[in-house]
Structures are given as structure tokens and as C-alpha cells.
N, C-alpha and C positions, 0 to 999 in steps of 0.2 A: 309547583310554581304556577302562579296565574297573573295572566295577564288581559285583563277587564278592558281596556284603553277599546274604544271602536271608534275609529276615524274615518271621516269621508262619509258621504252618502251614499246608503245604499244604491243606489245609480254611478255612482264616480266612477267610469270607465277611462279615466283619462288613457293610460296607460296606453290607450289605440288608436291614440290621437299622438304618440311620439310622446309625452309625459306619466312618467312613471308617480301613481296617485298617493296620497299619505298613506293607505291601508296595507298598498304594497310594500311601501316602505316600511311599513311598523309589521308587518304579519309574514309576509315574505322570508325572513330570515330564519324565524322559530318554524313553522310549516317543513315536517319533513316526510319522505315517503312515508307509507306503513300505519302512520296516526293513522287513531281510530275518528268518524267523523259522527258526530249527531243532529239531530235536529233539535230544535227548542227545548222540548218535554222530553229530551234524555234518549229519543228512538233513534235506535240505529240506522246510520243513510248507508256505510260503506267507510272507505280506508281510501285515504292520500297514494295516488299511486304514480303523480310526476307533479314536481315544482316548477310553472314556469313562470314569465314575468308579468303577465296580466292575472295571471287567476293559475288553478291549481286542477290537477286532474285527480276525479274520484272513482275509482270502483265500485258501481253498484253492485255487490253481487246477488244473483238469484235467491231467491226464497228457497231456502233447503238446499241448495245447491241447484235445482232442476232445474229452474230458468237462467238461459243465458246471461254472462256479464254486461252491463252496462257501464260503457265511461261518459261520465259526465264533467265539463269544465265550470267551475265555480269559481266567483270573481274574490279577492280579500276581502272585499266590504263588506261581503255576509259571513264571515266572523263576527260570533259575538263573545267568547272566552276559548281559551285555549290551559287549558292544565296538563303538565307532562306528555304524555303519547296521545293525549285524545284532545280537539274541538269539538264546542257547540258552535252553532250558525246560529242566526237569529229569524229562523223561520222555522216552522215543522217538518219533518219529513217526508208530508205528503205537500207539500208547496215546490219541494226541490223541483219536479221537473217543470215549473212555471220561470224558475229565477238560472237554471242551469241551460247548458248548451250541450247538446250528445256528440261526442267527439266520435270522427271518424277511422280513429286509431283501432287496430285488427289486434284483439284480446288475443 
């Protein structure tokens, strides 16, 4: 299943302003733990590892396992398809930590 739809501007953070934005609305509901997460060209960022109502928290995990996890929060609007267990974002992988926020949550 795919779903190509991308609503709202990349910037549309309403959602923190007390308005829940179209992206959340539209992306929110399919987004579940565990998906697998990409960037643009198919590189892997990491896995969906909480749903909440602004944006979604991701698992970066270490390279090989040896570097520490990182959780990173990504807003819906950088969804740009989503097929079964996996999204792409509509940026690269190495952009993620320019568009993402490192949550302070203890792996």
C-alpha cells in the first residue's frame, strides 16, 4: 500500500500552536512503532519508535551497533511516501539532523 499524498509545508508545525496540521492528520494514523525509516535515495535513518501528536520519534541506531542510540523527533511533513512497514522522508539521510530535534528521552 502507498500512500504518495504530502500535505502541508515542510515548516507546518501548527500542531504547537494548539492546531493539529493536515500532515498530522493524514500521516499520523498509518505511522506505527517499529517502521522502518528512510531517507530520499532509500538510505537508511532508523525505525519509528513512538507516535505522538506533532511529529514521531525515531531510533537512530549506531553504525554496527557501536555507537550509541540516538532518538531523534521528526515532524509528519517530512513524509514523503510510506509503503507497508517502511517511509521515505523527503530529504536524505544525511539532512536528518538539520530538519530533526534529539529528544531527551534515556534509550
Amino acid at each position: 500500500m502507498s500512500y504518495g499524498y504530502r500535505p502541508g509545508a515542510p515548516t507546518d508545525r501548527t500542531a504547537e500552536a494548539g492546531q493539529e496540521s493536515a500532515a498530522a492528520r493524514t500521516w499520523r494514523p498509518l505511522v506505527q512503532p517499529g517502521m522502518r525509516v528512510a531517507g530520499i535515495a532509500g538510505d537508511v535513518i532508523g525505525q519509528v519508535r513512538e507516535v505522538r501528536t506533532a511529529d514521531f520519534l525515531v531510533d537512530r541506531a549506531g553504525a554496527l551497533g557501536m555507537a550509541p542510540d540516538t532518538l531523534v523527533s521528526l515532524p509528519y511533513e517530512r513524509i514523503h511516501v510510506m509503503r507497508s512497514d517502511k517511509m521515505t522522508l523527503d530529504v536524505p539521510s544525511s539532512q536528518v539532523d538539520d530538519i530533526a530535534q534529539v529528544d531527551d528521552i534515556a534509550v
